[in-house]
C-alpha positions as CSV (number, residue, x, y, z in Angstrom):
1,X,-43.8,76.5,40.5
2,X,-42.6,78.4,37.3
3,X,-45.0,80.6,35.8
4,X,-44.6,80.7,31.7
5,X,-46.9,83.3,29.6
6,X,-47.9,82.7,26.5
7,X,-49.4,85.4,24.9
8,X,-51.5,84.1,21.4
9,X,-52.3,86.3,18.4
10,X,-55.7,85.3,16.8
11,X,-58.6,83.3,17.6
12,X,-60.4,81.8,14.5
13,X,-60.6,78.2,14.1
14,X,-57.3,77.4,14.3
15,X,-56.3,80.0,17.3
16,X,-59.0,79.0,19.2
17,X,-57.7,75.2,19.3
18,X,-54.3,76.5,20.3
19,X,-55.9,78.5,23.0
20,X,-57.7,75.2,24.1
21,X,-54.5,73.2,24.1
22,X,-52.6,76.0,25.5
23,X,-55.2,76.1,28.5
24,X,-55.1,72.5,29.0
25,X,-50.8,72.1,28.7
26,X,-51.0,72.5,32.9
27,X,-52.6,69.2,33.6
28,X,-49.0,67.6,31.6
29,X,-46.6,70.5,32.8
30,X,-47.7,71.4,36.5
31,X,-46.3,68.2,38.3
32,X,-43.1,68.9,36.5
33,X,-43.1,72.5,38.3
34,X,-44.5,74.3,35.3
35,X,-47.5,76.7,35.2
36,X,-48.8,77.9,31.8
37,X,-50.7,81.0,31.7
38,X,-52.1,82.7,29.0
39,X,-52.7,85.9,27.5
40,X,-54.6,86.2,24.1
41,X,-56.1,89.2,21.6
42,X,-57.4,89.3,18.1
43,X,-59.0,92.3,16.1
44,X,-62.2,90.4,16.9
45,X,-62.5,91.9,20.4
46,X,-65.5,90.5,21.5
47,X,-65.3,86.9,19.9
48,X,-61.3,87.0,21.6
49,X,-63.0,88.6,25.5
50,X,-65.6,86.0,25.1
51,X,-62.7,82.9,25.1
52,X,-60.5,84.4,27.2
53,X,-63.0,84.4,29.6
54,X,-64.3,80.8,29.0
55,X,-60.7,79.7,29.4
56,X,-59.9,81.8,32.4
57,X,-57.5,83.9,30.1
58,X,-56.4,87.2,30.0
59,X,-58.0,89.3,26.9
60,X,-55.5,92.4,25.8
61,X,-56.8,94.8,23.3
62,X,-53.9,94.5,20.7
63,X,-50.8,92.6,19.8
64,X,-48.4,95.8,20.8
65,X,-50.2,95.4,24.6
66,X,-49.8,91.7,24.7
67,X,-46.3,91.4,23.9
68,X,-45.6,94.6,25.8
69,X,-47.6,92.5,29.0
70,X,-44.3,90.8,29.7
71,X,-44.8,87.4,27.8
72,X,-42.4,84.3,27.6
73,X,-43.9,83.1,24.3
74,X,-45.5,83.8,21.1
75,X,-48.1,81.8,19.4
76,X,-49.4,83.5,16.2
77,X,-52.6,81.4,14.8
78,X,-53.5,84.4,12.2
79,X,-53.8,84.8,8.6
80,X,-50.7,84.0,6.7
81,X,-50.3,87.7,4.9
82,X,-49.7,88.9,8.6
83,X,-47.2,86.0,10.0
84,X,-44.0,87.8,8.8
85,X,-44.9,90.8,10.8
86,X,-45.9,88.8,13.7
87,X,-42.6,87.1,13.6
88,X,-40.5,90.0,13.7
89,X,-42.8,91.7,16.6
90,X,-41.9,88.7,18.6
91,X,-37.9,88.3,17.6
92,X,-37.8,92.1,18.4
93,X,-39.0,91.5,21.4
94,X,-36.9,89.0,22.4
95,X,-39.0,86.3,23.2
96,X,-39.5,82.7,21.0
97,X,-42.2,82.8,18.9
98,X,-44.2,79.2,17.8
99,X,-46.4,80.5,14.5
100,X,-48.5,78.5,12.1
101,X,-47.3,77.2,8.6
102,X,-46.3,79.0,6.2
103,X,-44.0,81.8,7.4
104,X,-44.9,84.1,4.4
105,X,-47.8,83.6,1.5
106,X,-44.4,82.3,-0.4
107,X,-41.1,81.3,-0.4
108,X,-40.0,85.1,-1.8
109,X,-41.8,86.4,1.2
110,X,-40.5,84.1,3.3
111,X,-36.5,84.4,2.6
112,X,-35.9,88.2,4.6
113,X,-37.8,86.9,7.5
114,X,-35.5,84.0,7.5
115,X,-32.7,86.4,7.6
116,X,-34.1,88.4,9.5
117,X,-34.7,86.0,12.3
118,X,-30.9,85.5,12.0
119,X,-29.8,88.3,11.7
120,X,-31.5,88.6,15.3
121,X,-30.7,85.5,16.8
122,X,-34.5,84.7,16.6
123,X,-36.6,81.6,18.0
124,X,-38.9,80.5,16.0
125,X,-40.4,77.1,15.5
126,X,-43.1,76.4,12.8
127,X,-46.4,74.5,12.9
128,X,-46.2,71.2,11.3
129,X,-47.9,69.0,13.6
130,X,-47.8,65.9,12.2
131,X,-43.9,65.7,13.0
132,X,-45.2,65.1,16.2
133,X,-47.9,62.3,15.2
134,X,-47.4,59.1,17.1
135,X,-47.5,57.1,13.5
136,X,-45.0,59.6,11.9
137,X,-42.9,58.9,14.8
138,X,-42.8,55.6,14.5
139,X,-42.6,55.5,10.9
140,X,-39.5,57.8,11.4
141,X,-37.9,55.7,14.1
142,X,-38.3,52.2,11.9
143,X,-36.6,53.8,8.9
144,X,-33.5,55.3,10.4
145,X,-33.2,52.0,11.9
146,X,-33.1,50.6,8.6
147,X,-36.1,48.2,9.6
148,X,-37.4,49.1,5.8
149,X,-34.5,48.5,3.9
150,X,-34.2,51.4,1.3
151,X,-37.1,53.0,0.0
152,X,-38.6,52.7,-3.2
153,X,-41.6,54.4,-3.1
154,X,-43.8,57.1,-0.8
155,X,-47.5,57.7,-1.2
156,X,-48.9,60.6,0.6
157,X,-52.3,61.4,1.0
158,X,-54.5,64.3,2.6
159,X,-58.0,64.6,2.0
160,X,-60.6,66.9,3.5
161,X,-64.1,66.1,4.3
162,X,-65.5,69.3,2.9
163,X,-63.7,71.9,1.4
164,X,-63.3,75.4,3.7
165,X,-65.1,78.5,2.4
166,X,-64.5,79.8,-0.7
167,X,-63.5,83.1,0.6
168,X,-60.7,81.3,2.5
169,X,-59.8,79.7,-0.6
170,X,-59.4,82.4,-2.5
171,X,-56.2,83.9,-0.3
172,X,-54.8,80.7,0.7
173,X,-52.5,80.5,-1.9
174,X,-53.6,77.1,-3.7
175,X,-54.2,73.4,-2.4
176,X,-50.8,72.7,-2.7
177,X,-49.6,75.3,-0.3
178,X,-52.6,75.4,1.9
179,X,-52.6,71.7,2.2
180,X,-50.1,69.5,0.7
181,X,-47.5,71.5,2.3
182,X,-47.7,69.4,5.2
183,X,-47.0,66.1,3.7
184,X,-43.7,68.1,1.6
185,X,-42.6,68.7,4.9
186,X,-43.4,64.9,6.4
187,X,-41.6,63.5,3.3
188,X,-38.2,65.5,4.2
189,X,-38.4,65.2,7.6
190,X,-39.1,61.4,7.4
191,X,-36.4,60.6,4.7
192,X,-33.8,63.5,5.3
193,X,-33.6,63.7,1.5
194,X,-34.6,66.5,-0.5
195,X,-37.5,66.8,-3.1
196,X,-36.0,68.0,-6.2
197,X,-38.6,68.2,-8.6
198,X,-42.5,67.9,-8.9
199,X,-44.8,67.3,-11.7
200,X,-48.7,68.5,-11.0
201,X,-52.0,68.0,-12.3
202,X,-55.3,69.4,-11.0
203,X,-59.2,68.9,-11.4
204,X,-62.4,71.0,-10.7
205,X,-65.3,68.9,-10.2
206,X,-66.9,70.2,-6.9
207,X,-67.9,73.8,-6.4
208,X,-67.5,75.8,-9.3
209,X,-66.7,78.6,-7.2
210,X,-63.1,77.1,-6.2
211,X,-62.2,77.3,-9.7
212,X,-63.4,80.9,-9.9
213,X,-60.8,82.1,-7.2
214,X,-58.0,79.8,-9.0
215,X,-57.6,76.6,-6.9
216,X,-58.5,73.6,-7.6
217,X,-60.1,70.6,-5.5
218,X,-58.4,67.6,-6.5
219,X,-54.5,67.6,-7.1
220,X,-51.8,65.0,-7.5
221,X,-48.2,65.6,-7.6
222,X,-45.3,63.4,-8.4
223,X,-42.4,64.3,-6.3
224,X,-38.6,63.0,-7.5
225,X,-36.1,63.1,-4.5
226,X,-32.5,64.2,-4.7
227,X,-31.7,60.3,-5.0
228,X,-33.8,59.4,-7.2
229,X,-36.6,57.9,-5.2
230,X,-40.3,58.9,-6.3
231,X,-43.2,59.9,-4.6
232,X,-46.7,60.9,-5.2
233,X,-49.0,63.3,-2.9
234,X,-52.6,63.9,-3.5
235,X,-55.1,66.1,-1.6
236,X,-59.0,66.9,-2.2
237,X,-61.4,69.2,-0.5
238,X,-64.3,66.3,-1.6
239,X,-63.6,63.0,0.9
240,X,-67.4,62.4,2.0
241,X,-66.1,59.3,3.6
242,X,-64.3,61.3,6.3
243,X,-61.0,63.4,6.8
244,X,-58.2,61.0,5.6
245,X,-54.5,61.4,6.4
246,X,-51.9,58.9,5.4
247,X,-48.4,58.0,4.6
248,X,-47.3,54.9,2.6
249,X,-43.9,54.0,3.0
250,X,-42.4,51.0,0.5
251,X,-38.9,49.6,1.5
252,X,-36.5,47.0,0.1
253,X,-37.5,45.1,3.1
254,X,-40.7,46.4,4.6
255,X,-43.6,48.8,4.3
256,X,-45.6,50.8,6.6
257,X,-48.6,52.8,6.1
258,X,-49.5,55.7,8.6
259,X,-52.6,57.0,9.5
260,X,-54.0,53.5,8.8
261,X,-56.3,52.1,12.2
262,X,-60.0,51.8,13.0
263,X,-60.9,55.4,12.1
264,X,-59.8,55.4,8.7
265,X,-61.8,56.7,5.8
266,X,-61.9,54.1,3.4
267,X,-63.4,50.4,3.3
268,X,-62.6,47.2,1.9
269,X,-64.1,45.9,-1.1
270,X,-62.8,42.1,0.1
271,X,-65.5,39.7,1.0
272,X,-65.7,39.5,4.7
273,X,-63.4,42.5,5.7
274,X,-64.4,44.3,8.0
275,X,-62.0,46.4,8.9
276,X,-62.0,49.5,9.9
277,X,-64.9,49.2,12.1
278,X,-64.6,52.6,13.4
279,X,-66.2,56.3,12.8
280,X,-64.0,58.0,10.6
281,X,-62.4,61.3,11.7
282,X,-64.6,65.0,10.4
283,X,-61.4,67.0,10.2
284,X,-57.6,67.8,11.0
285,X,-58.3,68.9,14.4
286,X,-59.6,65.6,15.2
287,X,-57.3,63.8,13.2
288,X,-53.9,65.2,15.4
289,X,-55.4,66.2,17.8
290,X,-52.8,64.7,20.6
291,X,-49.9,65.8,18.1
292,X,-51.7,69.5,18.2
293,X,-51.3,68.8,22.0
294,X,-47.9,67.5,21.6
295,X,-46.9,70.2,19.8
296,X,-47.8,73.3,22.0
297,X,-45.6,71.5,24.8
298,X,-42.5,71.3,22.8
299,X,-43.0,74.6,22.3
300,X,-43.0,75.3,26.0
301,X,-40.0,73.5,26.3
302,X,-38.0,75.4,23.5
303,X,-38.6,78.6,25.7
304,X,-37.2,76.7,28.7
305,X,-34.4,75.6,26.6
306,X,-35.1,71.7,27.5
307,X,-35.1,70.9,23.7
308,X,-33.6,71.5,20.0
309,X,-36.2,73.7,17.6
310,X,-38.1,70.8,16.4
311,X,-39.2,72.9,13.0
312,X,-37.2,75.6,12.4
313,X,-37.9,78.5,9.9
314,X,-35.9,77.2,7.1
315,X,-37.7,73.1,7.4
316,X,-40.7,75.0,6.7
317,X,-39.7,77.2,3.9
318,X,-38.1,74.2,2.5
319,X,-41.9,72.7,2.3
320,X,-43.3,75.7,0.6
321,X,-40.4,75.7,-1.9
322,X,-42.0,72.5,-2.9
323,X,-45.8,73.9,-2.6
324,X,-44.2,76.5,-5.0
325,X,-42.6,74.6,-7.5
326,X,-46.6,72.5,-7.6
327,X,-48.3,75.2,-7.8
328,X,-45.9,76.6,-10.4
329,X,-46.3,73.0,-12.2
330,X,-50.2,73.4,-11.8
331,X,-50.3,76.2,-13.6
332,X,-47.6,75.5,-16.3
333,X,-48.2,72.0,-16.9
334,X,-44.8,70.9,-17.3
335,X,-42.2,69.5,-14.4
336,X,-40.4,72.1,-12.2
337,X,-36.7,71.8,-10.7
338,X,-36.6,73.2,-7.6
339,X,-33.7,75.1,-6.7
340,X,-32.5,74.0,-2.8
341,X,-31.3,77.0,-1.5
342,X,-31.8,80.7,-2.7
343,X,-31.5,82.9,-0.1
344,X,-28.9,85.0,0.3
345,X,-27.7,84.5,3.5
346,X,-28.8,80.6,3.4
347,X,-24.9,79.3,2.6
């Protein structure tokens, strides 16, 4: 049996999922010879001892002990002002690192730890989970085929039940980049084609409070790709029908729609139509939760070198070039052209 240590950075919502899935990778990996141990910390001492224990984990009392512990792996599942720092702690170090979207609060921030992860010969992969989605997959699979024909339009959707706390809000850099960011990044990785320019418009009808901290609750972007094909993605913080991920995908030939099965948030207004039947889903969690799972094993087998980087530093700051540009957009009113490729070291 080989014994891999991952060693996790942060245990808020987020983290503590990841610590969860991390815990439970053994039951997938162990017939294959793989054990999966884990090592966790978080300035929250007592909150971090408290699921360590739970998990039969090993609490260390800072981030230069844990990755000093002799660790395989890296998982940071902190706040985005402190992921560039994380990421070069763990490239100095030697060992891969797997960290949540975004790499930096923006794409400026972003581009020296891009270069410094090369300049290194770093390993890093990026959360975006829903590359790993069973219905993205397929969706994926169908279009390379050519099944679809060409397409001729894409309609992205994410919408939260409720919206997070305000104070979250206010640092997380916008609803564009917070949340949208993950359908940019589905749209390029499902299409291969880049999103050249974005047009976005806003609204503020929930909790005054959002506005106050300068985000909005309700968005909707129109996205041109570098051939010419358009696309529209719209999140809110306000779905009281239930969390609601999905993916509309219009071809010459045929169309697909992902996220669309008996848990969906919406209903017919047909006569005698009654699907979905099902209780919708409360949140993300729930919503990927076996592409969460899915996930966290890739990353296992990226340390052990069994498989490619399957999001890579620059996928993701390609996304949040395009939550920039909306944002920018947002704010400005008018399109934005977004420039492919500015850092220096980029080619």
């Amino acid at each position: 049996m080989k014994d891999v240590i991952l060693g996790l950075v942060g245990v808020g919502r987020i983290g503590v999922m990841h610590a969860h899935n991390i815990s439970a990778l053994n039951r997938i990996l162990n017939p294959r010879g793989i054990n999966v141990r884990l090592r966790l910390t978080d300035v929250a001492q007592d909150h971090a001892r408290s699921i360590a224990a739970g998990l039969g984990a090993e609490f260390l009392p800072s981030v230069e002990i844990l990755i000093a512990s002799g660790l395989d792996g890296l998982v940071v599942a902190t706040g985005t002002g402190t992921h560039p720092e994380l990421i070069r702690a763990g490239v100095d170090a030697g060992i891969p690192v797997f960290c949540e979207k975004p790499v930096a609060m923006n794409v400026a921030d972003a581009l020296p730890v891009l270069d410094y992860i090369r300049d290194n010969n770093g390993v890093v992969q990026i959360g975006h989970q829903r590359r790993f989605d069973r219905g993205y997959l397929e969706a994926k699979r169908a279009y390379e085929a050519g099944e679809l024909g060409w397409i001729h339009s894409l309609r992205a959707v994410t919408c939260d039940m409720a919206p997070p706390p305000v104070a979250f809000l206010a640092g997380s850099g916008g609803l564009f980049r917070d949340c949208s960011v993950h359908d940019f990044d589905i749209l390029r990785w499902l299409t291969g084609r880049e999103i050249v320019e974005v047009y976005a418009r806003g609204s503020n009808n929930g909790d005054p409070a959002i506005g106050a901290v300068g985000d909005v609750d309700t968005a909707l972007a129109l996205v041109t790709f570098d051939d010419g094909t358009l696309g529209t993605v719209s999140a809110t913080r306000y779905n009281g029908a239930g969390h609601d991920v999905r993916l509309e995908i219009q071809g010459s030939s045929r169309s697909l729609m992902v996220g669309l099965d008996e848990k969906s948030a919406l209903a017919s207004a047909e006569a005698r139509v009654t699907f979905p039947s099902g209780e919708p889903h409360q949140n993300f969690a729930e919503r990927f939760d076996a592409a969460y799972r899915s996930e966290m094993a890739a990353f296992v087998e990226l340390i052990l070198g069994e498989r490619e980087n399957p999001c890579t530093p620059e996928d993701a700051v390609a996304a949040s070039r395009v939550a920039d540009a909306a944002q920018e957009s947002l704010a400005t009113g008018v399109p934005v052209k977004i420039v492919l490729a500015t850092a220096a070291k980029a080619g």
